[in-house]
Residue frames relative to the residue before (quaternion, step in Angstrom):
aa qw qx qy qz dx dy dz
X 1.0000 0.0000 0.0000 0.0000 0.00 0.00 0.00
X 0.5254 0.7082 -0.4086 0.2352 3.35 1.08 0.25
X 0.2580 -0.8800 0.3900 0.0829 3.15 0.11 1.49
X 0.3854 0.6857 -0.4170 0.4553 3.89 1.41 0.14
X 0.8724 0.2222 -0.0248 0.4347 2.96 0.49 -1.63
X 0.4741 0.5193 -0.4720 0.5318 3.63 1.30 0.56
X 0.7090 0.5001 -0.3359 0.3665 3.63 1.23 -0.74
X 0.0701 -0.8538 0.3320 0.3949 3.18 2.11 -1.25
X 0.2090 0.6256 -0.5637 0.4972 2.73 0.57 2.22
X 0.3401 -0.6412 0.5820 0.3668 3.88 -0.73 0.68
X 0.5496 -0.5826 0.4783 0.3601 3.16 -1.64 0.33
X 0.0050 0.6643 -0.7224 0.1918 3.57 -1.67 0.94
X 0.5831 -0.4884 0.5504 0.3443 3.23 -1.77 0.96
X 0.1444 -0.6846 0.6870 0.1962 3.92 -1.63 0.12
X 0.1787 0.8134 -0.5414 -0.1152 3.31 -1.41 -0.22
X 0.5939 -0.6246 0.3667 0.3503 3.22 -0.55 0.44
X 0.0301 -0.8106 0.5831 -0.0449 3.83 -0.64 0.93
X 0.2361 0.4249 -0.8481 0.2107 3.68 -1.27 0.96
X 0.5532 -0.4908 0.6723 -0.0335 2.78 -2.16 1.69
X 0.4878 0.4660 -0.7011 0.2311 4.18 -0.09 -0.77
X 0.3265 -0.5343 0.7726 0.1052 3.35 -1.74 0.70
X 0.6981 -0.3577 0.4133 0.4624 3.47 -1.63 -0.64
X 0.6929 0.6149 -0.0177 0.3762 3.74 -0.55 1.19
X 0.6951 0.2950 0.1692 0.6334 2.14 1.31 -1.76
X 0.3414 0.6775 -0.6385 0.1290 3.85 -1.20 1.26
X 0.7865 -0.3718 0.2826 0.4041 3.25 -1.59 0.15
X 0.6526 0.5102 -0.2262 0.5125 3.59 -0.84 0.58
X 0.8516 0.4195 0.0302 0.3128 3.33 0.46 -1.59
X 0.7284 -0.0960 0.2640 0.6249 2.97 -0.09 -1.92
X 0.0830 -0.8732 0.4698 0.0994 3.54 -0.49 0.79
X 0.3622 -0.7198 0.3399 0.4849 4.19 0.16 0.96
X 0.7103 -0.3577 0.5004 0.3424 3.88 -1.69 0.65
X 0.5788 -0.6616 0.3999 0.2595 2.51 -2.20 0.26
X 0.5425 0.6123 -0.2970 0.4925 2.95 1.86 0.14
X 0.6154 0.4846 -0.3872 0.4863 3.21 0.96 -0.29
X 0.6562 0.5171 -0.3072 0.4556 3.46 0.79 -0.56
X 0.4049 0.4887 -0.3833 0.6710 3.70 1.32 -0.67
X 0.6250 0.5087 -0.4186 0.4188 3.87 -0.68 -0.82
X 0.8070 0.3397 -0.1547 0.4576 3.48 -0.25 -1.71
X 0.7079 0.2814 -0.4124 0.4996 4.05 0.43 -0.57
X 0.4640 0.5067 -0.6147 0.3875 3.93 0.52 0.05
X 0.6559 0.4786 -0.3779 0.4448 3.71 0.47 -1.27
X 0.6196 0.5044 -0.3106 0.5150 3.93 0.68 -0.92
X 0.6805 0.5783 -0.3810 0.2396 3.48 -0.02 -1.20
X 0.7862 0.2880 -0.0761 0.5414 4.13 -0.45 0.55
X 0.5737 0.4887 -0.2993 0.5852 3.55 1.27 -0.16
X 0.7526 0.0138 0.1956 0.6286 3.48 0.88 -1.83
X 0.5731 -0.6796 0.4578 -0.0084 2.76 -1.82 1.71
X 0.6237 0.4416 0.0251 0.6444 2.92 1.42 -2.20
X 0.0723 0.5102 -0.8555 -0.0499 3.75 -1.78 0.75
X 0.1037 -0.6100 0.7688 0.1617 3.06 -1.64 0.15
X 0.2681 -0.8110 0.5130 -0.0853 2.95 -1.12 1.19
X 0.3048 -0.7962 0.4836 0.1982 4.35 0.32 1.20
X 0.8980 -0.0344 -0.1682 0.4051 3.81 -0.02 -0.20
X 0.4344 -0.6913 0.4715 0.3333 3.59 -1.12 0.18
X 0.5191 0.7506 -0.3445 0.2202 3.22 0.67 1.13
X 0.7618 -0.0886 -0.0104 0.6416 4.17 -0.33 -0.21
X 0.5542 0.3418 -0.2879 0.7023 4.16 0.95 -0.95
X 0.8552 0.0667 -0.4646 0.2199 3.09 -1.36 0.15
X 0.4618 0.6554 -0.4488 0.3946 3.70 1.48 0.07
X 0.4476 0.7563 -0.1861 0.4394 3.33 1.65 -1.01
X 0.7576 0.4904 0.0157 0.4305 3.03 0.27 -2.17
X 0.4741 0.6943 -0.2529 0.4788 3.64 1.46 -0.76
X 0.7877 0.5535 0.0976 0.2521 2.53 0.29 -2.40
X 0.7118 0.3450 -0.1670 0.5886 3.46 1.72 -0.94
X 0.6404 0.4164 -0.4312 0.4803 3.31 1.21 -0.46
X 0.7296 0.3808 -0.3702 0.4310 3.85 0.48 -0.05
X 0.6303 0.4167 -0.3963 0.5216 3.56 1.07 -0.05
X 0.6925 0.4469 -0.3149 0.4708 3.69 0.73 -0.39
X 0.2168 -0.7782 0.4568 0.3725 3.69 1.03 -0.95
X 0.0933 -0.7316 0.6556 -0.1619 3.27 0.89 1.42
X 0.1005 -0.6163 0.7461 0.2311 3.84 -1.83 0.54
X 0.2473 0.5341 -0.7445 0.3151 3.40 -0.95 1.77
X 0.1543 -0.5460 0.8195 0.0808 3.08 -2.20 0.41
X 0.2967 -0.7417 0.5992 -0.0534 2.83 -1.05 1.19
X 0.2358 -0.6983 0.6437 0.2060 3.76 -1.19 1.30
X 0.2260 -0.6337 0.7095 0.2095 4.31 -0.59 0.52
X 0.3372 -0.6191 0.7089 -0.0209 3.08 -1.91 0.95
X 0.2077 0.6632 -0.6738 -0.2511 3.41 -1.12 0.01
X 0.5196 -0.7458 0.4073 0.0891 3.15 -1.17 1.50
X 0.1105 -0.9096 0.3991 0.0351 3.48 0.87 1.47
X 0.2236 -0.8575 0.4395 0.1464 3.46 -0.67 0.61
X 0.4890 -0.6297 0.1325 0.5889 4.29 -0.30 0.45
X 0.3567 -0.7003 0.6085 0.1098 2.63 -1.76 0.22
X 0.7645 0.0273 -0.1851 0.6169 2.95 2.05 0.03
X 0.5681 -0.5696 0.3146 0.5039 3.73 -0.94 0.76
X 0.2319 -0.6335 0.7314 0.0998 3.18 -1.64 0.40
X 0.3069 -0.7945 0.5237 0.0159 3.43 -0.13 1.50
X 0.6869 0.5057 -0.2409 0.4631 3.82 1.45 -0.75
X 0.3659 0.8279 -0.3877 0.1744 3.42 0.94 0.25
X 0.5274 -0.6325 0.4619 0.3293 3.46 -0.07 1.12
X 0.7818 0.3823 -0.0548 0.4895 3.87 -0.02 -2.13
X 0.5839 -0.3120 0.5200 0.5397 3.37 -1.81 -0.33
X 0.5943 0.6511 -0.3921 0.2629 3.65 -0.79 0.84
X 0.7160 0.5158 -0.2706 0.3847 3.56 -0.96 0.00
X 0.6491 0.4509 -0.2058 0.5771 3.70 0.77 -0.73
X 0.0217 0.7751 -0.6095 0.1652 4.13 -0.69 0.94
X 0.3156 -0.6873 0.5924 0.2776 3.84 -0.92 0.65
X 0.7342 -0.5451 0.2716 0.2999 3.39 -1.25 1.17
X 0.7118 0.4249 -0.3803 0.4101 3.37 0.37 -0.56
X 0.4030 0.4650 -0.4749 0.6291 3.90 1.16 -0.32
X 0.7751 0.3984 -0.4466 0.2028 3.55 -0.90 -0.94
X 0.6072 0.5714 -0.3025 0.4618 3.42 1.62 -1.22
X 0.5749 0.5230 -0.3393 0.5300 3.86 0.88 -0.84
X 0.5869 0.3940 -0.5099 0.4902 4.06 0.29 -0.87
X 0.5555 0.6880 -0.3734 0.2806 3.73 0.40 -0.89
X 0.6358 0.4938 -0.2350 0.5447 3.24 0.66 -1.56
X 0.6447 0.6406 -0.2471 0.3362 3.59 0.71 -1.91
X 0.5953 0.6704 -0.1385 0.4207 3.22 1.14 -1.53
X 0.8203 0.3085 -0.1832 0.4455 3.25 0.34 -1.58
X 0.5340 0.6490 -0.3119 0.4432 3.73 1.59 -0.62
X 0.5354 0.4552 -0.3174 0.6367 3.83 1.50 -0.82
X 0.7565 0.4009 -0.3516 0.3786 3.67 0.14 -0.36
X 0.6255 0.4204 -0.3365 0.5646 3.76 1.09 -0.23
X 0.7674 0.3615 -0.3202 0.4218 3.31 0.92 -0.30
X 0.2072 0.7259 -0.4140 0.5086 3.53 2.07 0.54
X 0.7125 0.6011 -0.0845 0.3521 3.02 0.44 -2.03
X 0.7579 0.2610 -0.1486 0.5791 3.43 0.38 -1.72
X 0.6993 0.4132 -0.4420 0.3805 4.12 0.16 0.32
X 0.4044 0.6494 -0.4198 0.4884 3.61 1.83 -0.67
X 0.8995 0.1452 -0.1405 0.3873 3.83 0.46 -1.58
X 0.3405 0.6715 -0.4535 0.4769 3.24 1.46 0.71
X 0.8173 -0.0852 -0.0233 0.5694 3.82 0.38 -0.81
X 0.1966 -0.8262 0.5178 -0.1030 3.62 0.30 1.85
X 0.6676 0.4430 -0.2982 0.5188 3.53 1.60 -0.19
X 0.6975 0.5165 -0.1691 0.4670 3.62 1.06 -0.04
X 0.7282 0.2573 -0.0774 0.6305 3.32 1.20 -1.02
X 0.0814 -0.8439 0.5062 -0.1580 3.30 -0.68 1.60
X 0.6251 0.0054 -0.3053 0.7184 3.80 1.52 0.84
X 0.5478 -0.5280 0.6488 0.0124 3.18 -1.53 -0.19
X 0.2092 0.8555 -0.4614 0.1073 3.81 -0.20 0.81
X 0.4519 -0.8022 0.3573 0.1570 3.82 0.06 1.72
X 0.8433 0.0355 0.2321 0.4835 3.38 1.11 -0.93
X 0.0222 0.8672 -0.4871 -0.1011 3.78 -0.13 0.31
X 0.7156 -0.1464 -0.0226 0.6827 4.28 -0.56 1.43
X 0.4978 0.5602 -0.6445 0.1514 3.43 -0.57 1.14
X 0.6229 0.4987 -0.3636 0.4806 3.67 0.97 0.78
X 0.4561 0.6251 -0.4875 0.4044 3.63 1.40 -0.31
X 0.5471 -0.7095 0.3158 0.3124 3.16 -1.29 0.49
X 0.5957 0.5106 -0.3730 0.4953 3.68 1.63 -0.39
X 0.3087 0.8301 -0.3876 0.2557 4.14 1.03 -0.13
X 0.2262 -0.7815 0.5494 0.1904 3.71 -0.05 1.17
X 0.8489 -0.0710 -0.1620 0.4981 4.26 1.09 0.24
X 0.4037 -0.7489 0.4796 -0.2147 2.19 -0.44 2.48
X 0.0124 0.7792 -0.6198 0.0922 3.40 -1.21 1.79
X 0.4853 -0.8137 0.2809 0.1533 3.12 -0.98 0.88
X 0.4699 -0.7548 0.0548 0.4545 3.06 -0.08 1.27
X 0.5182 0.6742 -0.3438 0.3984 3.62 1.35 -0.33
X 0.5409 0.5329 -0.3187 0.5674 3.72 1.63 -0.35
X 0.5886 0.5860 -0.3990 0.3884 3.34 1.21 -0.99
X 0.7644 0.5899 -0.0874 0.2452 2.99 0.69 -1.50
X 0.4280 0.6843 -0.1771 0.5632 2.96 1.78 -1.04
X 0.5806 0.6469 -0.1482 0.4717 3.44 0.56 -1.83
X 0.7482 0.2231 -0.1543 0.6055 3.57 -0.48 -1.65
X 0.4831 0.4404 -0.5734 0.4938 4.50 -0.10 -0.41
X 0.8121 0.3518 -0.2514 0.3919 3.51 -0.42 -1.25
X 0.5780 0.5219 -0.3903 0.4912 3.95 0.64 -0.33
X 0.5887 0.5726 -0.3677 0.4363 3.69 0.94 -1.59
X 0.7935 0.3756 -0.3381 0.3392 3.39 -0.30 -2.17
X 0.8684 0.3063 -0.2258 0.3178 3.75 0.42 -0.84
X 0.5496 0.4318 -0.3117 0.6437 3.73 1.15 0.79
X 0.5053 -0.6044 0.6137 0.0519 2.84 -2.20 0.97
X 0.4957 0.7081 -0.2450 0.4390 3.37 1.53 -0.45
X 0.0846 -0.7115 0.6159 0.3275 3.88 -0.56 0.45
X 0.5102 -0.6548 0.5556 0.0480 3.20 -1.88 1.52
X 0.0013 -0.7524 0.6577 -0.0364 3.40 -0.57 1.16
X 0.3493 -0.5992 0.6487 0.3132 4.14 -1.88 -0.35
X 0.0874 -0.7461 0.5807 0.3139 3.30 -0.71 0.06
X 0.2560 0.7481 -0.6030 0.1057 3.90 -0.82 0.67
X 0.6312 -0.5018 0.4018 0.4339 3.72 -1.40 0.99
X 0.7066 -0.5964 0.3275 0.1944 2.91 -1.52 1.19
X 0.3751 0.6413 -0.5582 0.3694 4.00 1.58 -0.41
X 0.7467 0.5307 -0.2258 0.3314 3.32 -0.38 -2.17
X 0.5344 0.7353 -0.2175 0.3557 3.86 0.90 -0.25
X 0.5960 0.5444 -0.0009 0.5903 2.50 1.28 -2.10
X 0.8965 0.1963 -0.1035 0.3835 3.34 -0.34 -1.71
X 0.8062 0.2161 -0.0908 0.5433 4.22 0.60 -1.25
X 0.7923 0.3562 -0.3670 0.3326 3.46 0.25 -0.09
X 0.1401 -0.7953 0.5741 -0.1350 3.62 0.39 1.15
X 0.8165 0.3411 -0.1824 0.4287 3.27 0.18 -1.49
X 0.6161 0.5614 -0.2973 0.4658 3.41 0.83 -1.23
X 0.5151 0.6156 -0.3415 0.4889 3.84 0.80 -1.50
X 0.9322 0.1724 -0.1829 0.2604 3.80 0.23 -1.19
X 0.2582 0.8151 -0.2894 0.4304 2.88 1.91 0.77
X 0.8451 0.1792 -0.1258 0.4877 3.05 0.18 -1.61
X 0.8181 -0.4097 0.2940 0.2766 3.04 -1.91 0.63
X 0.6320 -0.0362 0.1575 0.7580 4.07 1.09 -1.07
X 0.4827 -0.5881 0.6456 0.0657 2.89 -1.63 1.23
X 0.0054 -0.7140 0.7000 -0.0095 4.19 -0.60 0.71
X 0.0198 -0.7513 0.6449 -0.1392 3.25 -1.31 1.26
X 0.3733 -0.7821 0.4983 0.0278 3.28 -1.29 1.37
X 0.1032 0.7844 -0.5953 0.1401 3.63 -0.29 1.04
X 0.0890 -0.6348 0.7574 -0.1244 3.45 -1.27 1.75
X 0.1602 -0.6076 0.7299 0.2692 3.89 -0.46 0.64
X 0.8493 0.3844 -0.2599 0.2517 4.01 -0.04 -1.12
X 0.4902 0.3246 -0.6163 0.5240 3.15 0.96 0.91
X 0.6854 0.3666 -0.4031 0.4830 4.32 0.55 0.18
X 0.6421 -0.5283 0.4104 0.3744 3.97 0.90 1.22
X 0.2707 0.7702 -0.5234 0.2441 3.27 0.39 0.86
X 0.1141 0.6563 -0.6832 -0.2993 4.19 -0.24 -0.42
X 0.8993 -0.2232 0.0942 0.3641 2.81 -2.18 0.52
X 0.6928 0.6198 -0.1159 0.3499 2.62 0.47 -2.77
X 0.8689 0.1473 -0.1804 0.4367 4.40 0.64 -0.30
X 0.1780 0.7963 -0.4569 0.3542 3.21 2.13 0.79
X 0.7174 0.4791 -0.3016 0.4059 3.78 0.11 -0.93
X 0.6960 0.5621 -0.1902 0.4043 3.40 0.73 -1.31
X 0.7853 0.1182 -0.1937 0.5760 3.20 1.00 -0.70
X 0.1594 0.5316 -0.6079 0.5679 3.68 0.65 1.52
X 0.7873 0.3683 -0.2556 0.4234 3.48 -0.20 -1.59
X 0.6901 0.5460 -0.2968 0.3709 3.58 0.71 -1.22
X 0.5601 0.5662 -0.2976 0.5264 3.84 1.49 -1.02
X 0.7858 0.1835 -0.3414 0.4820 3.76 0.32 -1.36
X 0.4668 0.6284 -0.5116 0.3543 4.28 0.25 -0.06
X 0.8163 0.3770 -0.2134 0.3821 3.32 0.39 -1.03
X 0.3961 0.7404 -0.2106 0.5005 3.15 1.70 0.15
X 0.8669 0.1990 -0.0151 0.4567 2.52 0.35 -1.78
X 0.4901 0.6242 -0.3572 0.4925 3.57 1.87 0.39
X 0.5681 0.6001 -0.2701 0.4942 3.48 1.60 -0.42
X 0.8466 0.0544 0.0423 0.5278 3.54 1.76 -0.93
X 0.2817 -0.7869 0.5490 0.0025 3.18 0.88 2.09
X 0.6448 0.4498 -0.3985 0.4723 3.84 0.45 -0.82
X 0.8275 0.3766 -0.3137 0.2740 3.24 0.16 -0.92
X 0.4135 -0.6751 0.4101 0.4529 3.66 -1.51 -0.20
X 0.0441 0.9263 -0.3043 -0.2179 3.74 -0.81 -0.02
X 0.1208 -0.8710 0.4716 0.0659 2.87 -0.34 1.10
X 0.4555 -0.6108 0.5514 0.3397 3.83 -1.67 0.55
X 0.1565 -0.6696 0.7249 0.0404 3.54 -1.28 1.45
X 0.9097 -0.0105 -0.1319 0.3935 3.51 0.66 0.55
X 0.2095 0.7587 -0.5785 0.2140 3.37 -0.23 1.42
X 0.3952 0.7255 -0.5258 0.2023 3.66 -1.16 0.71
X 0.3969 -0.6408 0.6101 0.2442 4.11 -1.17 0.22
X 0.4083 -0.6538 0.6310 0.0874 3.10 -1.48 0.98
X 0.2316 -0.7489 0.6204 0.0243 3.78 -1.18 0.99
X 0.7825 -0.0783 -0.3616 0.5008 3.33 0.75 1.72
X 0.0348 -0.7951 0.6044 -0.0364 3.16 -1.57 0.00
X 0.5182 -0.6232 0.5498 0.2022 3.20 -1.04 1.23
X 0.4980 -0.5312 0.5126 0.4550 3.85 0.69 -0.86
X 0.6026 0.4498 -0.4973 0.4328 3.54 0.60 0.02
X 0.8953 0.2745 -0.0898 0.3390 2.88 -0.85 1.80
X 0.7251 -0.0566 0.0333 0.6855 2.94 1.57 -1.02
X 0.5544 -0.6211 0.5086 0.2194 3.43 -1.04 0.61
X 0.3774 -0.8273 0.3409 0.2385 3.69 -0.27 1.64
X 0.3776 0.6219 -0.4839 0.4863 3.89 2.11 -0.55
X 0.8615 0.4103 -0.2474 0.1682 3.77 0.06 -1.22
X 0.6843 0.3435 -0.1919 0.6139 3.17 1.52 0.60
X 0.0307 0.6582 -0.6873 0.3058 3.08 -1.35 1.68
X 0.7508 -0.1980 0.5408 0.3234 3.45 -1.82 -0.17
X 0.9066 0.1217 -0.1800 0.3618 3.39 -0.46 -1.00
X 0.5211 0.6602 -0.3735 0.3914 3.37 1.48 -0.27
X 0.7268 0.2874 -0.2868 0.5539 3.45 0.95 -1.04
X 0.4527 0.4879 -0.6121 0.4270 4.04 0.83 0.26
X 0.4225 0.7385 -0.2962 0.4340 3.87 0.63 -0.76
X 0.8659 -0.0677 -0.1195 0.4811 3.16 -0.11 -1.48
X 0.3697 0.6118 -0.5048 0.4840 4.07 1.00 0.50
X 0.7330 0.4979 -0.2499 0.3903 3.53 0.92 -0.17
X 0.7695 0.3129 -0.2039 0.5181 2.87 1.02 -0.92
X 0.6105 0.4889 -0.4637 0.4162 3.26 1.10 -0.26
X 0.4712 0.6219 -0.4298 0.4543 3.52 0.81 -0.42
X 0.6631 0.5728 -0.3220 0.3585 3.45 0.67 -1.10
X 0.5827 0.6538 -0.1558 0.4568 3.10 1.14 -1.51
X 0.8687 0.3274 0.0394 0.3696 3.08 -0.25 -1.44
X 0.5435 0.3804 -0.3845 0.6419 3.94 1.69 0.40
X 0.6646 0.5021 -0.4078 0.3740 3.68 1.10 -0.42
X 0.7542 0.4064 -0.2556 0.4481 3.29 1.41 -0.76
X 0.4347 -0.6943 0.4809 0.3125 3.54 1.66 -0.10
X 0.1849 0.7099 -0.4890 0.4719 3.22 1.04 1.16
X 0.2283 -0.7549 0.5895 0.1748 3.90 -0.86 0.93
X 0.0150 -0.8440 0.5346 -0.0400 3.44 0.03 0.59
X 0.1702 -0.8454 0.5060 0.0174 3.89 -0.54 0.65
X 0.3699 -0.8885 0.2686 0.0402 3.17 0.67 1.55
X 0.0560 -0.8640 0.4903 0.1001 3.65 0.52 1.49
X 0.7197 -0.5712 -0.3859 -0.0826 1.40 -1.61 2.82
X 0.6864 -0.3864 0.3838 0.4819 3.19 -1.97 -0.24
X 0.9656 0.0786 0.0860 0.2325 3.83 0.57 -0.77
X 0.6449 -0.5473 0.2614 0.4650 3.63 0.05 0.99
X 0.2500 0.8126 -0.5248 -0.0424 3.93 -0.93 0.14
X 0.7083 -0.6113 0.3524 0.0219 2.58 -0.73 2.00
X 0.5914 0.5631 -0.2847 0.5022 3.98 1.03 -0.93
X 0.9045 0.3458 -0.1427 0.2045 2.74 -0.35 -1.55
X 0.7620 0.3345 -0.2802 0.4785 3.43 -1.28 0.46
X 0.7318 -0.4782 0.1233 0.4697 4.02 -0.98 0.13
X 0.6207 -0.4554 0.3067 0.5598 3.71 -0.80 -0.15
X 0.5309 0.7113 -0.3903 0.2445 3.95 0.80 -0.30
X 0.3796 -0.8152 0.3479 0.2652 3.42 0.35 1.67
X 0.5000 0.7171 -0.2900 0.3895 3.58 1.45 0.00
X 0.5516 0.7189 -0.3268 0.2686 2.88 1.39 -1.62
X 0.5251 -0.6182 0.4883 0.3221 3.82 -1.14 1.03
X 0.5968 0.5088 -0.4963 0.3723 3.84 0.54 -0.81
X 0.7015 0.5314 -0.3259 0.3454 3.67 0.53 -0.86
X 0.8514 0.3777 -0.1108 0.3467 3.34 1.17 -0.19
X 0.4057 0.7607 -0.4135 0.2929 3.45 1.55 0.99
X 0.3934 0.7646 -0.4604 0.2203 3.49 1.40 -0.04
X 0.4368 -0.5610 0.5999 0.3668 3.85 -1.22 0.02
X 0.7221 0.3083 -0.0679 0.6156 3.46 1.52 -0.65
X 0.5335 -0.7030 0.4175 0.2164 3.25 -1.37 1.53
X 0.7709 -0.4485 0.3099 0.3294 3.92 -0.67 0.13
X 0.6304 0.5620 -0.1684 0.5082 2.99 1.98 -1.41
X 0.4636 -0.5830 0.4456 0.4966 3.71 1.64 -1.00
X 0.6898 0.4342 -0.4771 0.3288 3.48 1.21 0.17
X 0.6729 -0.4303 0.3571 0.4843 3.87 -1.63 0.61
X 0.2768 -0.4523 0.8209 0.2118 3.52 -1.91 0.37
X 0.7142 -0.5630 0.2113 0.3581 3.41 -1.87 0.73
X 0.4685 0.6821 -0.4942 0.2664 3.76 1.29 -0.75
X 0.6752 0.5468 -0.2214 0.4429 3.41 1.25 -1.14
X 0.6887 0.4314 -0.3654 0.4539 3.98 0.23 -1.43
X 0.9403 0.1110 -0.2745 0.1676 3.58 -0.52 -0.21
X 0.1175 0.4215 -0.6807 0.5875 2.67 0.97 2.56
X 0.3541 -0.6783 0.6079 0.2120 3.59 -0.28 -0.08
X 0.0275 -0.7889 0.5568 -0.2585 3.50 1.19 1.70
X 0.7463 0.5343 -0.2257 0.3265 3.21 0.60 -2.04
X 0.7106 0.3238 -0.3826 0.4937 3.87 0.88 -1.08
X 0.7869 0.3157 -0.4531 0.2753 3.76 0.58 -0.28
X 0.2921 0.7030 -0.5251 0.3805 3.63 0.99 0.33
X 0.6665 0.5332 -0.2461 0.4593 3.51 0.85 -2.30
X 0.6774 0.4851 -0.2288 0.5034 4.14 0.72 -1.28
X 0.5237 0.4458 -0.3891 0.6128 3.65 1.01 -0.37
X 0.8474 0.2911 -0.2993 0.3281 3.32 -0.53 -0.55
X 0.7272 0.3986 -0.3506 0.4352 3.46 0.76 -0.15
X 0.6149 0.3291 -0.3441 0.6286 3.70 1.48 -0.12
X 0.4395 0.6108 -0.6405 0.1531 3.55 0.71 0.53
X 0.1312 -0.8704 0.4738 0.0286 3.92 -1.00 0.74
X 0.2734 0.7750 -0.5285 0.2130 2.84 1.68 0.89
C-alpha cells in the first residue's frame, strides 16, 4: 500500500495550499510574490507535498518562488475544469448554465489543459503528479464533467508529460460511475470529510479509513491516495452542525489521521494550509472559510501550536535570507 513508492515519489507530509488572503480570490485578485514567499516559509520543513487547484496566475506564482527561492516542495498542478454539462442535482444556486456558456467552458477547459501540459514540462523538477480536474463528476457538483471528457482530458495530459496523471473527486463517484476513468488514470485521489456526512470527532477516523479502503478494494491495481481530507473550526450550520466543530476537534482529527496515514504510507494532502476569506457565502461563519491549519492573518490554530510550529514558522521568517 505504499503509495510513495508506487507513485515514485519519496515520502513527505502534503497539504493543500491556495494563498487568497482578505481581498483576494480566484479570477480577481491574485496574492504577490511576497506574500506567497511569506506563506511557503511558514510551510517549508513541515510539508513536502502542496497541492495546488488551478493552473493559473497563483500557481504560476507559486512555481516561480519555489524555484527562484529554492524552496524543498513538490508540487501536485490541477487544472481547475469547469461544467461542461448542467447538473440538474445541485444542492446550492448552481450547476444549471445556458448552452452557449457551457460551449465557451469547453474552449476554457481545453485552454486549462494545454496550459496543464506546458507548466507539467516547464518545471519537471517541481511538479511531480498532474491533476485534470477537481469534483466535477460527483453528483452534488455545481461544474459538472463528463466522465468521458474526463477521460479524454487525463489521455491528452498522459501522452504529452512525464508526470503521472491522476482526478481528484470524493470518494462516492469512485465506487459507483467511474470504473473506466478509475482504471485509466495513473493514481486514483479521493476526498473524504466525515463532518460534512454528520460525523462527531470521536467516528471521524473510522469512516476516513472506511471511504479510502473501499476504494482502494475496488482497485488493487491502482494507487490511492487522499487529495483532500480535513475538519473545519466553524460554522454557521449550513451543512454542518456548529457543536461539531472547534480548534481542538480538527487538532484531534489532523492527528490522528496523520497517525494513520504515515503508518500506512498513505499520501494524504491535508485540507488546507490556510483560512480563505472568498469562498463560500458572505457569512463570516460560513464553514468554507474555515478549514485552514492556519488563521487568515498567518497565525497557527491549535492543531498547529503545541508542536511548536508557530515559534519556528515566526524564527523562519525573520531569519529568512532568501
Amino acid at each position: 500500500m505504499n503509495t510513495f513508492h508506487r507513485i515514485g515519489i519519496k515520502p513527505g507530509q502534503a497539504i493543500c495550499y491556495s494563498g487568497f488572503r482578505d481581498g483576494q480570490q480566484p479570477g480577481k485578485a491574485f496574492p504577490s510574490y511576497e506574500e506567497i514567499k511569506e506563506d511557503l516559509t511558514l510551510l517549508e520543513g513541515h510539508w513536502k507535498y502542496l497541492r495546488l487547484y488551478d493552473c493559473d496566475q497563483h500557481a504560476k506564482t507559486v512555481l516561480e518562488v519555489i524555484k527562484n527561492e529554492g524552496f524543498d516542495f513538490q508540487v501536485m498542478l490541477g487544472a481547475y475544469i469547469v461544467a461542461e454539462k448542467n447538473n440538474f442535482n445541485c444542492p446550492w444556486d448552481g450547476g444549471v448554465y445556458p448552452k452557449p456558456q457551457l460551449e465557451k467552458n469547453k474552449i476554457s477547459n481545453q485552454k486549462k489543459i494545454e496550459k496543464l501540459i506546458e507548466l507539467g514540462n516547464q518545471f519537471p523538477e517541481i511538479i511531480c503528479a498532474l491533476s485534470v480536474g477537481n469534483e466535477a463528476c460527483v453528483d452534488w457538483t455545481d461544474h459538472y464533467v463528463p466522465e468521458d471528457k474526463v477521460l479524454n482530458y487525463v489521455k491528452q495530459v498522459q501522452e504529452r508529460t512525464s508526470q503521472p496523471v491522476t482526478f481528484c473527486e470524493n470518494y462516492a463517484p469512485w465506487l459507483s460511475n467511474l470504473e473506466e476513468l478509475g482504471n485509466s488514470v495513473d493514481f486514483i485521489s479521493i476526498h473524504t470529510y466525515p463532518v460534512w456526512e454528520y460525523k462527531n470527532i470521536y467516528e471521524a477516523l473510522e469512516f476516513t479509513k472506511e471511504n479510502y479502503y473501499s476504494v482502494a478494494k475496488k482497485y488493487p491495481n491502482k494507487p490511492v491516495v487522499i487529495t483532500e481530507a480535513g475538519w473545519t473550526t466553524q460554522s454557521n450550520g449550513n451543512g454542518i452542525d456548529p457543536s461539531n466543530v472547534n480548534e481542538m476537534f480538527q487538532k484531534m482529527y489532523f492527528e490522528k489521521l496523520n497517525e494513520w496515514t504515515t503508518q500506512e504510507n498513505i499520501l494524504t494532502f491535508y485540507f488546507e494550509a490556510f483560512d480563505e476569506s472568498w469562498k463560500g457565502s458572505p457569512d463570516p461563519l460560513e464553514p468554507e472559510k474555515h478549514w485552514g491549519l492556519f488563521k487568515i492573518d498567518r497565525t497557527s490554530k491549535l492543531a498547529l501550536q503545541n508542536k511548536n510550529l508557530q515559534s519556528d514558522m515566526v524564527t523562519k521568517t525573520k531569519n529568512n535570507k532568501r
